[in-house]
C-alpha positions, 0 to 999 in steps of 0.5 A, spaced: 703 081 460 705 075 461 703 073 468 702 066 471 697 063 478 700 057 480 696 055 486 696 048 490 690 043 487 686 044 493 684 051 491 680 047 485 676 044 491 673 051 493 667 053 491 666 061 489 658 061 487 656 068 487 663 070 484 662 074 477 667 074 472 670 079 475 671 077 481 674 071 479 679 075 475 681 080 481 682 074 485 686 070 479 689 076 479 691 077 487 693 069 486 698 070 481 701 077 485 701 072 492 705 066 489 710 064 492 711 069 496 710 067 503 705 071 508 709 077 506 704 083 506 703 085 497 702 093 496 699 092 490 695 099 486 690 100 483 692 101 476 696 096 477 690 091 479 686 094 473 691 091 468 692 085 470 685 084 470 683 088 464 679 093 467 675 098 464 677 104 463 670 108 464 669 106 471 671 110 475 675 109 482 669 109 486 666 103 482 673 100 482 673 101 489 666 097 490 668 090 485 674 089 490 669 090 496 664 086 493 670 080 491 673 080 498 666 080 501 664 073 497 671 071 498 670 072 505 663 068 504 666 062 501 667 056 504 673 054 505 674 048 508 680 043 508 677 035 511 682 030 512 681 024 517 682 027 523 679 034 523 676 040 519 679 046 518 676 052 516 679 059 514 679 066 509 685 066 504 686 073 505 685 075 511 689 082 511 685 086 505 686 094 506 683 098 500 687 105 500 683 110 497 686 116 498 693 111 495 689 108 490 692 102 493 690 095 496 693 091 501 693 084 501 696 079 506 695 070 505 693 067 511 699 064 515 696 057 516 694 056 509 700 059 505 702 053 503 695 054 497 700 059 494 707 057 495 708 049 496 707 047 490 708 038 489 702 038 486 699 045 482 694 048 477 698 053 472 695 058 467 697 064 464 692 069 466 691 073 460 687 067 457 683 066 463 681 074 463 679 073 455 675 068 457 668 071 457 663 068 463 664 065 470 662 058 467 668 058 463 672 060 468 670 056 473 671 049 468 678 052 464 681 051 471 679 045 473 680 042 466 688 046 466 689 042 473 688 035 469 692 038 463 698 033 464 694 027 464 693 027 455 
């Protein structure tokens, strides 16, 4: 597994207070997935989300099912929110997530009117994903991807 999240530095401005190391690993997951990729809707399965994010394999569908209800109820809670001069724009990244039990598959779309968070990148934070879910708790997440925003700077 050698997958990359790339995303707009602005993404670094949100904050995902409430998110558990595993939230923020299904998230960095969907993100590396969703990159460069549009709004064009993503079928993702389950295993395929469990690899990437390194899952344990004892739980089972139902609680896998559960930690991705969880993470997009708090992705859904985070404020995200864009400031400039003249305005205040607020908005939710992935408004389309279907979670398909039966088809054990998830459904993600990004959001039209941001997409430019994950495909315009002129100023962008990379990382491989695979360091960012050996990392152990949600502090160390959160400040390994700020610090890999200002990499290039020595």
């Amino acid at each position: 597994m050698n997958e990359i999240v790339k995303y707009q530095n602005d993404m670094n401005k949100l904050n995902f207070k409430g998110f558990t190391q595993m939230d923020m690993n299904i998230f960095m997951a969907l993100c590396s997935q969703m990159k460069e990729k549009d709004t064009d809707e993503l079928v993702m399965s389950f295993s395929k989300i469990k690899e990437l994010t390194s899952y344990d394999k004892k739980h089972g569908s139902e609680e896998f099912i559960a930690d991705l209800k969880r993470m997009n109820q708090k992705l859904m809670s985070v404020n995200c929110e864009i400031i400039t001069k003249t305005e205040i724009i607020m908005f939710v990244l992935f408004p389309t997530f279907k979670i398909n039990p039966d088809e054990e598959t998830l459904k993600v779309a990004v959001n039209k009117d941001f997409k430019w968070l994950l495909n315009e990148m002129k100023s962008y934070t990379t990382f491989e994903l695979a360091e960012f879910i050996d990392l152990k708790s949600k502090y160390s997440k959160n400040l390994y991807r700020l610090l890999k925003q200002w990499r290039t700077l020595g």
